[in-house]
Structure formats: C-alpha cells, structure tokens
N, C-alpha and C positions, 0 to 999 in steps of 0.2 A: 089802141090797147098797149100798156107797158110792155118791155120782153120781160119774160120769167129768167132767174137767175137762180142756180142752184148753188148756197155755200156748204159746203161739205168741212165739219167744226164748228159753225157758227159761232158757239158760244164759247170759242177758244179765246185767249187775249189777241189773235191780228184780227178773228173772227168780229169780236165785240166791237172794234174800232173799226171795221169796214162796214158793218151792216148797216148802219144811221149814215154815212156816205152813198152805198147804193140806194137805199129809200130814199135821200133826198135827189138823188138823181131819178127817181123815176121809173126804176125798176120793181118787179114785182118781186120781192125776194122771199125764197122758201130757206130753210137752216137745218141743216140737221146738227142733232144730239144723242149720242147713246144714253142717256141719263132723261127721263121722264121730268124727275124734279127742275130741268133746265126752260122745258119748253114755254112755260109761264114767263121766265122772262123774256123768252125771243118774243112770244107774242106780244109783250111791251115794248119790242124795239119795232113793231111792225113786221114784224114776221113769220111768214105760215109756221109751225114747229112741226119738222120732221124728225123722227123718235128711230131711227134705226144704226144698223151697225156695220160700218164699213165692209168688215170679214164677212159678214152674208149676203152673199152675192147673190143670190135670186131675192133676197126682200129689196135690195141696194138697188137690183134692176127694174123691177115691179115698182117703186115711189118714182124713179126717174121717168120710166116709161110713160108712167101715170100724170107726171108734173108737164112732164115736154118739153125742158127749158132751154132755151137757144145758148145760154151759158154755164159753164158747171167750173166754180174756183175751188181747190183743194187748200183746206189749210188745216190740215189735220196732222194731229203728233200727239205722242203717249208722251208725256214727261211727270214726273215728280213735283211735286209742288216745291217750290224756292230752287228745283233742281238740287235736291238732297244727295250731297254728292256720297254717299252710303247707298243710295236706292238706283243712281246715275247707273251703274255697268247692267244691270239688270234691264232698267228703262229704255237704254239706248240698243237693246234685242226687240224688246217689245217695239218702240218706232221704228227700227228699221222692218218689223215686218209692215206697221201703218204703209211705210213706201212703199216695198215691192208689192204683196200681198193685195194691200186697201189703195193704191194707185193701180195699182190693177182691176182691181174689180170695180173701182170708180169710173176708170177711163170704158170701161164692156158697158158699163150702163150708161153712159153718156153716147156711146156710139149709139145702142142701142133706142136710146130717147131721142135721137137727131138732134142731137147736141153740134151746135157748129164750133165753139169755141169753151179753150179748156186751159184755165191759168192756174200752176201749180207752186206754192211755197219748197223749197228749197232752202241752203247752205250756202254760203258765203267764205266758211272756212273749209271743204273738201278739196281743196285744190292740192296738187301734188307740189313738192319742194322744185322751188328754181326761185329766178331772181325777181323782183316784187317792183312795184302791185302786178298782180293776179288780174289780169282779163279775160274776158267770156271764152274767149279760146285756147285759155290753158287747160292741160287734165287736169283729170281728178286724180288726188291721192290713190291709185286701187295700189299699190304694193305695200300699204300701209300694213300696221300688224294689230293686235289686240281689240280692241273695243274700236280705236280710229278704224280698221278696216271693217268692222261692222256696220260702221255710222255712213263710211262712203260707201260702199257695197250699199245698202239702204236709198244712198243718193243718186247714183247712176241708174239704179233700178228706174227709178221716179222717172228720172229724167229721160230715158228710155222710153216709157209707156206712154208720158206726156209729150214728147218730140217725134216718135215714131208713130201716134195713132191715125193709119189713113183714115182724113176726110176732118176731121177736125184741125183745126189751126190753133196749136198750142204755145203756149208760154211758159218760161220757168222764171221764177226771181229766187235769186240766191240771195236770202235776206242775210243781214250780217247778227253780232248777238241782240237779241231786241230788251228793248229797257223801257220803262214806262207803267201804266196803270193795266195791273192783270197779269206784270209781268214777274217773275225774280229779283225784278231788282228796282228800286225809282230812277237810276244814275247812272250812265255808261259804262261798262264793264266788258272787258275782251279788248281784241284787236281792230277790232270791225264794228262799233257798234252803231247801232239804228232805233231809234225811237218807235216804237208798235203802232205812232198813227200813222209816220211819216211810211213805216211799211205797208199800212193799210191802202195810204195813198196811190202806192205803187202798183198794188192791183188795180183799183181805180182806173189809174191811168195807163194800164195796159192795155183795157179793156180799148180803150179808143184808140190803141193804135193797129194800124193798117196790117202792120203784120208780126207772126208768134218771137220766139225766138229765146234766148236767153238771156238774164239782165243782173248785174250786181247790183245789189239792192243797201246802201252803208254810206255814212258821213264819212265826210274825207278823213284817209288815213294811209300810213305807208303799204298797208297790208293788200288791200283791195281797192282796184277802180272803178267807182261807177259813173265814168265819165259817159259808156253810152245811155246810161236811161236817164242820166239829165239833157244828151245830146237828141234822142230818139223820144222816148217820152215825155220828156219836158219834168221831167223830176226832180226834188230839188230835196234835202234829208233836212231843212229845217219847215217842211209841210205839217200842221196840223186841222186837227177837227177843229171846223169853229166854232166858237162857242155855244150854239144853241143847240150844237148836236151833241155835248160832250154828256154823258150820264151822270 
C-alpha cells in the first residue's frame, strides 16, 4: 500500500509543481484548500481534495487524524496575487500569522495523526546582516524593524514548531524568491532566486533523506549557499518536472 502524504496548500504554486512529482512517485496524496472552487482541480492532479482551513484547529486535527498520513509538507502562505506591492504590508501580517498560528496548529495535527515526518517552506532571505552567503547556521534577522521584523518573527515561529516538534523528524527549506509558472513573475527576480519546480523538487528530495534539518533552497548566487542540499540531498536548482508531468 502507498504511504499517504498530507500537503497542506496544495493548490498553491510550490503546491501545484510538487503534487504530479509525489503521485508519480507513489504516494497517496491528500491536498488541502480553503477555497471549495480549488478542489476539482486537485482531483485532476490525482488528489484526495481536502477543503479545510489551517486557523481551525479542531477541523485541521479531525481531517488529519481521519487521513493518518506518515507525512505532512507545509506550503502554505497568504500572499497577493503578482505580490501587489500596495497590498504587500498588509499580506505580510496575514502570512506571518500562516507561520506561527497555521504551523502551529498543523504541526498539533500531525503529532496528533502519527505523522512521522514534517517538511516545511520557509525563507531564504531572513537572515540577519553579516558577511555573505548565508548558511544554515547563520540567525535570522530578529532585531529587524517594520514589516522585515514581521516577516522573520513569522519565520522563526515556523521554524521553531517544525524543528522542535517531539517525535517527528522535521525539515525546513529556505526557499529563495520563486519564479516560474503560478508564480509573480516567469524570470528570476531578487537576490536568491529559484525556479517553483526546482523548489518543488527539494521537498521531494527531502523526503528521502535520512534525516530533518535545514536547507537553503536557491541557484547560485552571492547571497545564499545551498551548497548543503546539493551536498546532502542531491539537489541541484536547474531540476525540473518532466515533461509528461508539466500541466
């Protein structure tokens, strides 16, 4: 029997490029959506549609409970469409509650489901100022001010709930900016950026590996090094979907 695989955002853009990678691998994958209207097309990517809302945490533990699934991947985020930078200071309150809030009550239902393993999306840019690239064991920005101290405050949350949950073995990928189909932009844009399948990939290949941890997730650049998850994972930022899986 497949393992069941819980994505939480499915129908988000890392969501849409990872789903057709785990079905082809063999997984039974369930999706949630808050939006009703979504779940017709999960079911065309082969996927159960789950219709619930991260902030409610007794329906959130009650679907998990209910599913059982040995893995539960986080890819959930509130953002604006194109990232309307008019809408951005407002959006960037509402995801940071997605982190601490809905990584919270995702990681309680995943303990609670006997979930073993819990890979979470993260930031690539919260790092605190020093001299560059940024590896997995620099801080985070926290003495940040304005809307940046929202955004990390929001990230260490996450990363907190998903690194500290006894009994599950978690992972974070600090993805860099993502570009691609689903996304804001078709063409690299920022300091960091990474392609939405090539990040798709990286949960993928999290999943096989031996153990949790954290991982910069970004094609090479001054900014960021993800020399472990090409060292550790076997990750490489010009991975895509192959063709028969692309929508």
């Amino acid at each position: 029997m497949s393992e069941k695989i819980f994505v939480a955002g499915a129908a988000g853009a890392i969501g849409t490029a990872l789903v057709p990678l785990l079905t082809e691998a063999g997984y039974e994958v369930y999706g949630s959506t808050r939006r009703t209207d979504r779940a017709r097309a999960l079911e065309a990517q082969g996927v159960t549609p789950v219709v619930v809302d991260v902030f409610d945490a007794a329906a959130l533990r009650a679907a998990l409970v209910r599913i059982a699934p040995g893995i539960v991947v986080h890819q959930l985020t509130d953002l604006p469409l194109d990232l309307d930078p008019k809408r951005m200071p407002e959006a960037s309150h509402r995801n940071a509650r997605v982190r601490t809030e809905g990584t919270r009550n995702l990681v309680a239902a995943a303990l609670a489901a006997g979930s073993r393993r819990l890979v979470a999306q993260s930031i690539a840019w919260a790092y605190a100022p020093r001299p560059t690239p940024h590896v997995e064991d620099h801080p985070l920005d926290l003495e940040a001010e304005g809307i940046r101290r929202v955004s990390v405050d929001g990230v260490a949350a996450l990363e907190r709930s998903v690194l500290g949950a006894a009994g599950i073995q978690g992972t974070v990928l600090r993805y860099g900016q993502i570009y691609g189909p689903g996304t804001s932009t078709a063409v690299p844009k920022g300091a960091s950026p990474v392609h939405v399948e090539a990040a798709a990939w990286a949960a993928v290949m999290a999943l096989r590996h031996a153990q949790g941890g954290v991982f910069n997730i970004a094609e090479d650049n001054p900014e960021v090094s993800s020399e472990k998850a090409k060292r550790e994972l076997g990750w490489h930022a010009s991975l895509r979907l192959p063709k028969g899986l692309v929508s």
